[in-house]
C-alpha positions in Angstrom: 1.1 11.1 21.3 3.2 12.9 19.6 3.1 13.9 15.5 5.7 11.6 14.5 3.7 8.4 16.1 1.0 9.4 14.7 2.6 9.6 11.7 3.7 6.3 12.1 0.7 4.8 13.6 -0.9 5.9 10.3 1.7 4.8 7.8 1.3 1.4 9.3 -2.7 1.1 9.3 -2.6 2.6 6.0 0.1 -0.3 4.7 -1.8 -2.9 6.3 -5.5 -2.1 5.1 -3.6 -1.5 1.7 -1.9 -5.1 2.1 -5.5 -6.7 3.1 -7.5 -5.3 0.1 -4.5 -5.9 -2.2 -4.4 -9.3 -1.5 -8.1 -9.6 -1.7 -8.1 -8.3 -4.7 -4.8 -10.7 -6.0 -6.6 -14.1 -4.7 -3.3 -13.9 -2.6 -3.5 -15.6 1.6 -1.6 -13.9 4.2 -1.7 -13.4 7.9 -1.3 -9.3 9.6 2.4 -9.6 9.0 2.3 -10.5 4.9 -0.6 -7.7 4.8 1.8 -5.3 6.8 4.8 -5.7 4.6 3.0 -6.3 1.4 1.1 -2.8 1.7 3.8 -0.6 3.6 6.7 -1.9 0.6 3.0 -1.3 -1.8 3.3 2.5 -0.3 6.9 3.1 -1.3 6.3 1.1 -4.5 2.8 3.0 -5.6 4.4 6.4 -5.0 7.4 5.8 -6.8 5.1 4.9 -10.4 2.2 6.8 -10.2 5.3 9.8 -9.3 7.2 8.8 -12.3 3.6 8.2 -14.7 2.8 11.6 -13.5 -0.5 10.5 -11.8 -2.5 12.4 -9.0 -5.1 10.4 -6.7 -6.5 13.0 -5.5 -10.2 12.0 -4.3 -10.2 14.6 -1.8 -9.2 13.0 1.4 -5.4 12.0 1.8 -5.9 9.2 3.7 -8.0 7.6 0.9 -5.7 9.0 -1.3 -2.8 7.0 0.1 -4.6 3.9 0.4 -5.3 3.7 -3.3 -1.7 4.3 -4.5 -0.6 1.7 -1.4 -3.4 -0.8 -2.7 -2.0 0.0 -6.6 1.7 -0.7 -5.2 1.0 -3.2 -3.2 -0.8 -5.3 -6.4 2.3 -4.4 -8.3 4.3 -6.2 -5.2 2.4 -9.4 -5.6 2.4 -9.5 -9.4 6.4 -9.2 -9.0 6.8 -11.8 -6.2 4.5 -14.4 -8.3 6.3 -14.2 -11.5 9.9 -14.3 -9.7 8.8 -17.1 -7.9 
């Protein structure tokens, strides 16, 4: 396996364990695919304002690290999707 599946491989367990305890967390249902999408657009999301708030995780393992800015994202993503619909 090369780097760049790994990469990916990772990037996509991360979204969806970010998803799952996101939506835990919101009351919010979902099957592997809404968990998927929910965290992996939570990734892109979380980065994007804890970047621009000038916030570092930094709990000293990336992977954890990720997860919580995914999970922070990914809450963000549901509290958008319930007040727009």
């Amino acid at each position: 396996m090369n780097t760049d599946t790994k990469s990916l491989v990772i990037f996509l367990i991360v979204g969806l364990v970010s998803g799952l305890l996101a939506s835990i967390l919101m009351g919010a249902g979902g099957g592997l695919i809404y968990y998927l999408v929910v965290g992996v657009i939570g990734a892109f999301v979380g980065g994007f304002v804890l970047n621009a708030l000038k916030v570092n995780i930094a709990t000293g393992n990336p992977i954890i690290n990720q997860i919580i800015t995914s999970v922070i994202g990914a809450i963000i993503v549901i509290i958008l999707a319930r007040f727009l619909s």
